[in-house]
C-alpha positions in Angstrom: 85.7 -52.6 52.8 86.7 -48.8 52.1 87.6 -47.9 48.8 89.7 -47.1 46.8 88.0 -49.6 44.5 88.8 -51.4 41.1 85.4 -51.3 38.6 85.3 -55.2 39.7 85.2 -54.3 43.3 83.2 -51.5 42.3 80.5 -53.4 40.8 80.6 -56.4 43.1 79.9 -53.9 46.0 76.7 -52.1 44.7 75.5 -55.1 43.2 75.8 -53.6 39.8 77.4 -55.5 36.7 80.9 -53.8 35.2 79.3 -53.1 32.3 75.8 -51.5 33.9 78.9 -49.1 36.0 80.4 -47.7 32.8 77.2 -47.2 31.5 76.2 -45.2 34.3 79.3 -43.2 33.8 78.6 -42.4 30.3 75.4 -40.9 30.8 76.7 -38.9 33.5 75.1 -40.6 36.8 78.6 -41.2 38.1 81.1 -38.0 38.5 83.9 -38.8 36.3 86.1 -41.3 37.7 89.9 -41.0 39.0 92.2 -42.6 37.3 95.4 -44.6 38.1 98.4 -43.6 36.5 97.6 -46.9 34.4 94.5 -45.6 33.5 92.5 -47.8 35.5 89.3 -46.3 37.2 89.3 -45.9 41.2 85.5 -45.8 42.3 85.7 -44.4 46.2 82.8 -45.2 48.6 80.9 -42.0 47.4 80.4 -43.8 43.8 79.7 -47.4 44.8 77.2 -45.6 47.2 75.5 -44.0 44.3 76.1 -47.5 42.4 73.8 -49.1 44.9 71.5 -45.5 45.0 70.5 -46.8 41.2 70.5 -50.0 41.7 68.0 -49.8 44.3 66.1 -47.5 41.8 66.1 -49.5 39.0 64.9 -52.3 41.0 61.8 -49.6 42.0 61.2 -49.8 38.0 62.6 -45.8 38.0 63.6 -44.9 34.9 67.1 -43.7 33.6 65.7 -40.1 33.2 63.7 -40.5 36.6 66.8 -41.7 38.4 68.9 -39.0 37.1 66.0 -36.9 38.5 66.1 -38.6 42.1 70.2 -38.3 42.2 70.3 -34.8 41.4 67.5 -34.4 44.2 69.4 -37.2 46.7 72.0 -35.0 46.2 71.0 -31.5 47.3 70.8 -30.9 50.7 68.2 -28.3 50.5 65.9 -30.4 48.2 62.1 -30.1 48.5 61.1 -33.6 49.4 57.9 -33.0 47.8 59.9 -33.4 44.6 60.3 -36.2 45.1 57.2 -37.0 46.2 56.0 -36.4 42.9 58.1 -38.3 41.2 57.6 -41.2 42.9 53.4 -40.9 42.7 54.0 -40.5 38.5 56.3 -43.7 38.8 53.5 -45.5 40.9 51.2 -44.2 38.3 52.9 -45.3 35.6 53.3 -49.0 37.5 49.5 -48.9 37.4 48.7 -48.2 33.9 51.3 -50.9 32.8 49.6 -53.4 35.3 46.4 -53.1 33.5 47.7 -53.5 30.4 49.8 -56.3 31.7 46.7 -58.2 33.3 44.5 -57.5 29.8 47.4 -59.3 28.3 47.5 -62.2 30.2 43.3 -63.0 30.2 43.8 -62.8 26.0 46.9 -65.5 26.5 44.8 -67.5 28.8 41.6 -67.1 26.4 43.1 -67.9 23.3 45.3 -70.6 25.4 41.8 -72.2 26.2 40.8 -72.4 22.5 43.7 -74.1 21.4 43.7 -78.1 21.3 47.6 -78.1 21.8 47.3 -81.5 19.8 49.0 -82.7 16.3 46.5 -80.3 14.6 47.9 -77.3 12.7 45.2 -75.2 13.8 45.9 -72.6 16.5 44.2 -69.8 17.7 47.1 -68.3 19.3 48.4 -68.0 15.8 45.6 -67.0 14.0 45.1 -63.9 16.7 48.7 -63.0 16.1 48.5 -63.3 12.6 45.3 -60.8 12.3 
């Protein structure tokens, strides 16, 4: 399917929801978009291509200002690649940190799971741990 495209067709292409496309218009990841004389929006293949650029980076866990980043460099021809290289070692990083913290959250849950009686009693260690 060549575009063309309605935001519907747009969205269903990339794999993106309507209302994630105009929000990637409005903080500028998307050129602005033609119009029809009826003011609907016309995405061509060049935009649902960048749709399913971001998608594929938000699935990575990229953030909105890290994506912004990688289309800028995904666009420039005459990029360094080690640009973004170092992006994507920070992102991994990142990943890291946040799966340690993560896994330290999950042994607490599962300690204070194993104090609790989970019975009738109003007594809960989860509770009390939250409420300290």
């Amino acid at each position: 399917m060549t575009g063309p495209f309605n935001i519907g067709e747009a969205a269903s292409q990339s794999g993106v929801s309507a209302k994630m496309v105009r929000h990637y218009e409005s903080l500028g990841l998307l050129p602005k978009i033609g119009r029809t004389a009826s003011g609907y929006r016309q995405y061509t293949d060049k935009e649902v291509h960048t749709l399913r650029f971001i998608r594929r980076a938000r699935d990575l866990g990229f953030s909105m200002a890290e994506i912004a980043e990688l289309l800028k460099l995904w666009q420039d021809r005459r990029r360094a690649s080690a640009n973004v290289k170092r992006i994507a070692l920070a992102h991994v990083a990142d990943l890291e940190v946040r799966m340690k913290e993560m896994d330290a959250m999950k042994r607490t849950l599962e300690r204070l799971a194993e104090c609790c009686h989970g019975d009738h009693r109003p007594d809960c260690p989860i509770l009390d741990e939250l409420a300290d």
